[in-house]
N, C-alpha and C positions, 0 to 999 in steps of 0.2 A: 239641697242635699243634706242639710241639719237634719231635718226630718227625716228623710229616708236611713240616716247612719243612727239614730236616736232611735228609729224604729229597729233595724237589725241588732242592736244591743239589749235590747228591751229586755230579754229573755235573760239576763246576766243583772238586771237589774231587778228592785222591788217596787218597781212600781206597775199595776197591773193597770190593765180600761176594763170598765165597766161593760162597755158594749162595743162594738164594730168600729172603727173609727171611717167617715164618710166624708167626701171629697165634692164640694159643688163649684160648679164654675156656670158662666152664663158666657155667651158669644154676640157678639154685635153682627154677625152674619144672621141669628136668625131673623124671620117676619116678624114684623109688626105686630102682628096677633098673637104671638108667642113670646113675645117681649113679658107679657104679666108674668108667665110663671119663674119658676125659683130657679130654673136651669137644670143642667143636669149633675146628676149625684149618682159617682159611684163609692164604693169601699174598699176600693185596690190603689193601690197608690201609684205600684211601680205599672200597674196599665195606661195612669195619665200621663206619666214620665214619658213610657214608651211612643203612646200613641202626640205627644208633643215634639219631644224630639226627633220622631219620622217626620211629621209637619213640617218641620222646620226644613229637613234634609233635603223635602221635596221642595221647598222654597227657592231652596239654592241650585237643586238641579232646573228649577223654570227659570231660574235666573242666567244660567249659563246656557240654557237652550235660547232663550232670547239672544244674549252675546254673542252667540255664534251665529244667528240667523240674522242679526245685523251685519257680521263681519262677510259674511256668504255673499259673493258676486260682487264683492268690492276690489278691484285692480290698486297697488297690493292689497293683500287684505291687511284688517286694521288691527297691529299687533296687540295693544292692547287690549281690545274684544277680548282677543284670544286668551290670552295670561290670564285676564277676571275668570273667563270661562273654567281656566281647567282649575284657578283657584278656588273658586264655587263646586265643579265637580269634588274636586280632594276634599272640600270639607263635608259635603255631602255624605260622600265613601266614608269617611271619617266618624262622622254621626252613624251611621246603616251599619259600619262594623263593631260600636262600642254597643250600639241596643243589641245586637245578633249576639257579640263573642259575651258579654258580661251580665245586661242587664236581664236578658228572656231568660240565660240558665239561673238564674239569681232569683226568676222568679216561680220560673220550673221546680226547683228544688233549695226553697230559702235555707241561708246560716240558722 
């Protein structure tokens, strides 16, 4: 978050860039065969933020969809399951309305 608040100030300060500032990341999901190259690079920042912290959100909703398809057809059901699940849901909700209400108009129309 240094970064991203250091970038929205930027323009108040005197310090300029030269050129585009570029963002590379590599994933251990890819193959094999694509392991040689450098990864991928983009030059938006608040798009890896975004498209990270959606990741993340969907993480948590598989995780509460798991907990609840364990707790499903158990006599009682197992309260636990339950609590993780909708605690996993809220954080979910939680992450999908901070990138929605803040970070997409922030990117829509920067400070």
């Amino acid at each position: 978050w240094a970064v991203q608040e250091s970038l929205e100030y930027s323009a108040q300060t005197r310090i300029k860039l030269k050129g585009p500032l570029e963002f590379t990341w590599t994933s251990v999901l890819c193959s094999a065969k694509n392991r040689g190259k450098k990864g991928f690079t983009n030059q938006v920042f608040v798009f890896e933020v975004c498209y990270v912290l959606v990741v993340r959100a969907l993480a948590h909703y598989n995780n509460s969809f798991i907990l609840c398809k364990e707790a499903d057809g158990q006599e009682p059901m197992n309260r636990e399951n339950l609590i993780s699940a909708v605690k996993d849901l809220r954080v979910s909700s939680g992450i999908l309305k901070y990138v929605a209400n803040t970070l997409l108009p922030r990117w829509q129309s920067p400070p």
